[in-house]
C-alpha positions as CSV (number, residue, x, y, z in Angstrom):
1,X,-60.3,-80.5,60.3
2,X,-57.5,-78.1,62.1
3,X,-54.3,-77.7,59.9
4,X,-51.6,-80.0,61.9
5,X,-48.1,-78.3,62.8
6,X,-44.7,-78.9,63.0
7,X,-42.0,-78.0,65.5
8,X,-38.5,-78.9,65.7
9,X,-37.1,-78.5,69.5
10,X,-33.6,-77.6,68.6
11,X,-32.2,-76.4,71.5
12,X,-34.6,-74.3,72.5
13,X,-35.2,-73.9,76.7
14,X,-38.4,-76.0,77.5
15,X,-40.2,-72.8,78.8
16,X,-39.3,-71.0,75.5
17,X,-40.6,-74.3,73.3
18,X,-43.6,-74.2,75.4
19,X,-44.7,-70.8,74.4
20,X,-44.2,-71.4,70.9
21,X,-46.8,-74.7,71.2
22,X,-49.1,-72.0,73.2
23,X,-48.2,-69.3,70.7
24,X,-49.5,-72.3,67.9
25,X,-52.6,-73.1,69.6
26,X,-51.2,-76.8,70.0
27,X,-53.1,-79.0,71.9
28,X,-51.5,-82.2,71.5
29,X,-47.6,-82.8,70.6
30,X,-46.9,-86.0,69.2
31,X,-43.3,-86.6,69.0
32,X,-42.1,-88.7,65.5
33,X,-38.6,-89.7,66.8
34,X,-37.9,-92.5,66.2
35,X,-35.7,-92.5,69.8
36,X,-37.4,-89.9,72.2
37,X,-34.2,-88.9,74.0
38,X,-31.9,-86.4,73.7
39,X,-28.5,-86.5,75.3
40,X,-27.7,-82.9,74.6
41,X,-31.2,-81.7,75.7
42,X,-32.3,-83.4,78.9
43,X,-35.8,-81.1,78.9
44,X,-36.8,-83.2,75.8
45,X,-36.5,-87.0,77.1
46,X,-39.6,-88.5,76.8
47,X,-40.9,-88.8,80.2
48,X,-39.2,-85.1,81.0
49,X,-41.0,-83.5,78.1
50,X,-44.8,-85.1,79.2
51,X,-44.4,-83.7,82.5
52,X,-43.2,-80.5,81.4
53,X,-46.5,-80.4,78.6
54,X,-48.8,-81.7,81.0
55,X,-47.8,-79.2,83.5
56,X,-49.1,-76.6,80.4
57,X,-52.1,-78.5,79.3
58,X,-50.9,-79.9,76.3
59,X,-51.2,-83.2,75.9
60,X,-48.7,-86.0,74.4
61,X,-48.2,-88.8,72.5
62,X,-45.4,-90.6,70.7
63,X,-45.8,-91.9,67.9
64,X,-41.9,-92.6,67.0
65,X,-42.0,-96.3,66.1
66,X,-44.8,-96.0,63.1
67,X,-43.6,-92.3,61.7
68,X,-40.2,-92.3,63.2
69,X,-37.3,-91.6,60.6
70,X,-35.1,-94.5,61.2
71,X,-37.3,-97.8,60.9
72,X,-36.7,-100.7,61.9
73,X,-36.2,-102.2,58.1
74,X,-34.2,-100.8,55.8
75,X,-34.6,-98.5,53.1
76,X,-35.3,-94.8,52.2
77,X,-38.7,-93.0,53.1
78,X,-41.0,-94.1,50.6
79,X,-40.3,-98.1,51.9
80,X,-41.1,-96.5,55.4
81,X,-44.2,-94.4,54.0
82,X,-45.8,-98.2,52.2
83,X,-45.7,-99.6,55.7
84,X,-48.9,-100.4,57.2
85,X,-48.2,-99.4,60.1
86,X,-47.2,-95.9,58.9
87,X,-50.3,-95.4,57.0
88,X,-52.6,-96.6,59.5
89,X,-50.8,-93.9,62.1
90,X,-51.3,-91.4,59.5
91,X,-55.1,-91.8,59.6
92,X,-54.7,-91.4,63.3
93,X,-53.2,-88.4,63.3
94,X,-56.0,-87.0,60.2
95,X,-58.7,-88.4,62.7
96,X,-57.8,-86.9,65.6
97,X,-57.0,-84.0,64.1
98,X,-60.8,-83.1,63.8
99,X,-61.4,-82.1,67.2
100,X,-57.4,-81.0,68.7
101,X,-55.3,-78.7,67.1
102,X,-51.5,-81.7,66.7
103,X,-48.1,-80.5,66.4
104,X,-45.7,-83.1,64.8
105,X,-42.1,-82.9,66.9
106,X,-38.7,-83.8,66.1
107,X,-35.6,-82.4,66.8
108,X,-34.4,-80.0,64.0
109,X,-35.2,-76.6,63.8
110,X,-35.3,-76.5,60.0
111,X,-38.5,-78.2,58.9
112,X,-36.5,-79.4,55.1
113,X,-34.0,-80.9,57.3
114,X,-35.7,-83.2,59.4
115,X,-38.2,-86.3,58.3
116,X,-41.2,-84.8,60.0
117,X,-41.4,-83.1,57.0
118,X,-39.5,-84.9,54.4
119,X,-41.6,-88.0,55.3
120,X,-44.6,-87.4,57.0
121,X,-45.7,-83.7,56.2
122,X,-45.5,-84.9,53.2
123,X,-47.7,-87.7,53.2
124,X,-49.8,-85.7,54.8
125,X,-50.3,-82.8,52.7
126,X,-50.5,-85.9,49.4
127,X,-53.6,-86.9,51.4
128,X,-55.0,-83.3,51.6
129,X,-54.4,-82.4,55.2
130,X,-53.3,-78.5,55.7
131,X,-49.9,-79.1,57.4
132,X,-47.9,-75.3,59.0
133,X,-44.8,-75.7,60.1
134,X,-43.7,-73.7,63.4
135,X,-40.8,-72.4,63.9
136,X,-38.3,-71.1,66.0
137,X,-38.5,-67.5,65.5
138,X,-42.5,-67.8,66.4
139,X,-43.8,-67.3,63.1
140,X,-45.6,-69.9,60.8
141,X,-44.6,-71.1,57.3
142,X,-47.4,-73.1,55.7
143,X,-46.3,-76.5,53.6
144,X,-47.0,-75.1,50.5
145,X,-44.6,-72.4,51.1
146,X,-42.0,-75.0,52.2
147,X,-42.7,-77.5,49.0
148,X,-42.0,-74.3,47.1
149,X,-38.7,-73.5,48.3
150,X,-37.8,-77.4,47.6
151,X,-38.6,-76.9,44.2
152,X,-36.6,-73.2,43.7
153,X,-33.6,-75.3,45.0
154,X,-33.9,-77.7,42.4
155,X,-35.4,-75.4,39.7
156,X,-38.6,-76.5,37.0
157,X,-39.0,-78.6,34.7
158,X,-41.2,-77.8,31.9
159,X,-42.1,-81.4,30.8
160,X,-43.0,-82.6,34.1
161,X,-45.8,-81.3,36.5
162,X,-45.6,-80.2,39.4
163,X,-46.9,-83.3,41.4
164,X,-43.9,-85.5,39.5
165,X,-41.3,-82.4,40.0
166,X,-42.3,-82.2,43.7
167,X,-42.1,-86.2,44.5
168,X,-38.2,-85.9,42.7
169,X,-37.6,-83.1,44.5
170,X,-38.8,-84.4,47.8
171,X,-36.7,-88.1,47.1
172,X,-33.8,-86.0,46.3
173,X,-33.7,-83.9,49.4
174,X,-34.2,-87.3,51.0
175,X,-30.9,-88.8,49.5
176,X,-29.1,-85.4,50.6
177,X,-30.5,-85.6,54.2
178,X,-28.9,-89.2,53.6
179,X,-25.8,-87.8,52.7
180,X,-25.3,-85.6,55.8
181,X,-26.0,-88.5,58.4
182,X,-23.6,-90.8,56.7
């Protein structure tokens, strides 16, 4: 199985994001928004962005309205993450990364600000899936190293291990995230 990635477009020019999916070896983008427009970024509309892929040789998919951070019911990320229909994309995403090299998308550049990793990287690395997070400088930060800096932020706990730490770490970043959109 290929370790699946994660990009945030930010406001990156569409050439530029391009060669850092290239850079990535990404051979399928599969954009989590929930909405796949951006007012403020033209280049990464929907229909824009699989022309502009396709014109590279990278496929896409969306896959906003079963991993998508703003469901359609209420409720924080771990409602969202019992759904059916978000675990049943997940196993999509494991199965089809066998044979392609995926790159999760959203729009923030920082991967602990944005619910492709909050929600589904993590999910994703619970079910034993290498996740590496791309980013806009061109290097590569795997997960781990990301679930690590979550947990400095909130510091240890030396009654609790580290799979309970990193689930109240992860809910709490979630509320904060929360926080910032309200």
């Amino acid at each position: 199985m290929n370790p699946i990635r994660t990009i945030g477009h930010s406001n990156h020019a569409i050439e530029r994001f391009v060669d850092l999916l290239k850079a990535g070896g990404v051979e399928r983008l599969v954009d989590v928004r929930s909405l796949p427009y951006s007012r403020r970024f033209p280049q990464f509309g929907r229909e824009r962005l699989a022309s502009s892929l396709a014109a590279a040789g990278i496929a896409y998919a969306w896959e906003g309205e079963a991993l998508g951070g703003m469901p359609k019911e209420s409720g924080g990320y771990n409602e969202a993450a019992a759904r059916p229909t978000f675990k049943e994309a997940l196993g999509r995403l494991i199965a089809q990364s066998e044979d392609t090299v995926l790159c999760l998308m959203c729009a923030e550049k920082e991967p602990l600000s944005c619910h492709r990793t909050v929600l589904v990287s993590r999910r994703l690395a619970e079910r034993g899936v290498a996740i590496e997070h791309l980013l806009a400088d061109g290097t590569t930060r795997p997960h781990a190293e990301i679930e690590q800096r979550l947990l400095a932020k909130k510091g240890t706990d030396l009654f609790e291990d580290r799979a309970t730490q990193l689930a109240r770490a992860w809910d709490e970043r979630e509320r904060a995230m929360k926080g910032k959109s309200a």
